[in-house]
C-alpha positions as CSV (number, residue, x, y, z in Angstrom):
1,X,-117.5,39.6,51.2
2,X,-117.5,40.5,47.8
3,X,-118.8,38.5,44.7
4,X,-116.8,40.0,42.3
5,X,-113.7,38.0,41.5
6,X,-110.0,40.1,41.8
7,X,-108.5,41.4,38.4
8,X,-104.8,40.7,38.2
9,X,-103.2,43.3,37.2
10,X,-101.5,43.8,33.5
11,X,-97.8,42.1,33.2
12,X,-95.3,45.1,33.0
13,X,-92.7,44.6,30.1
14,X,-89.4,44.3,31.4
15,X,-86.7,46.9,29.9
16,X,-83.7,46.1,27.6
17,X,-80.8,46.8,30.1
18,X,-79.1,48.4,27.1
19,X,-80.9,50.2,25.4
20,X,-83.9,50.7,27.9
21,X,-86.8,50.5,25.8
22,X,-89.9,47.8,26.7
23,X,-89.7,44.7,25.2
24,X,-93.1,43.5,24.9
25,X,-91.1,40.1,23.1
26,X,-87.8,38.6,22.9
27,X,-86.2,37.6,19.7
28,X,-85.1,34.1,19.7
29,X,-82.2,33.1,17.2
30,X,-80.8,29.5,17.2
31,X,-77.0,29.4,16.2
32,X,-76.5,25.3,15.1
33,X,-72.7,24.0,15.8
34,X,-72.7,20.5,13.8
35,X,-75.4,18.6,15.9
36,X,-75.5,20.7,18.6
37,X,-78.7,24.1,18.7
38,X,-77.8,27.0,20.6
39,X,-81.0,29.4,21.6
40,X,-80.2,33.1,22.0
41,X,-82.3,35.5,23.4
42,X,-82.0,39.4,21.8
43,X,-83.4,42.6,22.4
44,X,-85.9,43.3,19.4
45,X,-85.3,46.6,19.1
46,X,-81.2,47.1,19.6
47,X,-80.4,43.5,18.2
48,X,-78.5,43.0,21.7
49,X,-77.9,39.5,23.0
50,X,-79.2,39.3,26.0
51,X,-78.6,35.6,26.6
52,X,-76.2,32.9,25.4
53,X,-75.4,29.9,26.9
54,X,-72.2,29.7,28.5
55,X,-71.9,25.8,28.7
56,X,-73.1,23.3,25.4
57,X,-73.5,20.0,26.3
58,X,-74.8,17.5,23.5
59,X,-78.3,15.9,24.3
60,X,-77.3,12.3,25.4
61,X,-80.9,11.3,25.9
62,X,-82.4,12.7,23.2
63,X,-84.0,10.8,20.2
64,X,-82.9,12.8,17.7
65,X,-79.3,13.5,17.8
66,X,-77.2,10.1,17.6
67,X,-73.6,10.3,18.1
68,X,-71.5,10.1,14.8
Protein backbone atom coordinates (compact mmCIF):
# COMPACT_ATOMS: atom_id res chain seq x y z
CA UNK A 1 0.00 0.00 0.00
CA UNK A 2 1.46 3.10 -0.87
CA UNK A 3 1.70 6.41 1.27
CA UNK A 4 1.98 8.63 -1.44
CA UNK A 5 -1.34 10.21 -2.39
CA UNK A 6 -2.42 9.85 -6.49
CA UNK A 7 -1.67 13.08 -8.65
CA UNK A 8 -4.68 13.85 -10.88
CA UNK A 9 -3.65 14.47 -13.93
CA UNK A 10 -3.52 18.13 -15.73
CA UNK A 11 -7.22 19.28 -17.27
CA UNK A 12 -6.80 19.02 -21.17
CA UNK A 13 -8.15 22.25 -22.91
CA UNK A 14 -10.90 21.49 -25.01
CA UNK A 15 -10.58 22.67 -28.81
CA UNK A 16 -12.57 25.48 -30.60
CA UNK A 17 -14.69 23.17 -33.05
CA UNK A 18 -14.01 25.95 -35.62
CA UNK A 19 -11.06 26.98 -35.65
CA UNK A 20 -9.34 24.12 -33.59
CA UNK A 21 -7.05 25.81 -31.53
CA UNK A 22 -6.99 25.17 -27.44
CA UNK A 23 -8.95 27.35 -25.49
CA UNK A 24 -7.40 27.55 -22.22
CA UNK A 25 -10.61 30.28 -21.52
CA UNK A 26 -13.86 31.21 -22.91
CA UNK A 27 -14.84 34.64 -23.59
CA UNK A 28 -18.04 35.61 -21.94
CA UNK A 29 -20.07 38.54 -23.58
CA UNK A 30 -23.50 39.56 -22.12
CA UNK A 31 -25.89 41.03 -24.86
CA UNK A 32 -28.83 43.09 -22.50
CA UNK A 33 -32.49 43.15 -24.28
CA UNK A 34 -34.42 45.84 -22.12
CA UNK A 35 -34.48 43.94 -18.67
CA UNK A 36 -33.52 40.83 -19.87
CA UNK A 37 -29.04 39.61 -19.81
CA UNK A 38 -28.11 37.15 -22.36
CA UNK A 39 -24.58 35.27 -21.59
CA UNK A 40 -22.62 34.21 -24.71
CA UNK A 41 -19.87 32.02 -24.77
CA UNK A 42 -16.95 32.76 -27.69
CA UNK A 43 -13.95 31.33 -28.86
CA UNK A 44 -11.03 33.68 -27.68
CA UNK A 45 -9.07 33.35 -30.44
CA UNK A 46 -11.59 33.21 -33.70
CA UNK A 47 -14.33 35.50 -31.87
CA UNK A 48 -16.80 32.47 -32.77
CA UNK A 49 -19.96 32.08 -30.72
CA UNK A 50 -20.02 29.04 -29.38
CA UNK A 51 -23.08 29.32 -27.24
CA UNK A 52 -26.32 31.47 -27.21
CA UNK A 53 -29.30 30.70 -25.60
CA UNK A 54 -31.98 29.63 -27.71
CA UNK A 55 -34.99 30.38 -25.28
CA UNK A 56 -35.04 33.94 -22.92
CA UNK A 57 -37.33 33.72 -20.29
CA UNK A 58 -37.49 36.86 -17.84
CA UNK A 59 -36.41 36.01 -14.11
CA UNK A 60 -39.88 35.93 -12.36
CA UNK A 61 -38.20 35.24 -9.01
CA UNK A 62 -35.57 37.31 -9.03
CA UNK A 63 -35.10 40.47 -6.85
CA UNK A 64 -33.78 42.55 -9.16
CA UNK A 65 -35.84 42.75 -12.22
CA UNK A 66 -39.52 43.96 -11.42
CA UNK A 67 -41.96 43.88 -14.15
CA UNK A 68 -42.70 47.32 -15.78
Amino acid sequence: MSTEPTKKPDPIPPKCPHCKQEMPMLGLFAYQIDPLIIPILMCPWCHVLLHMPTSAVAPTQSPLWKPS
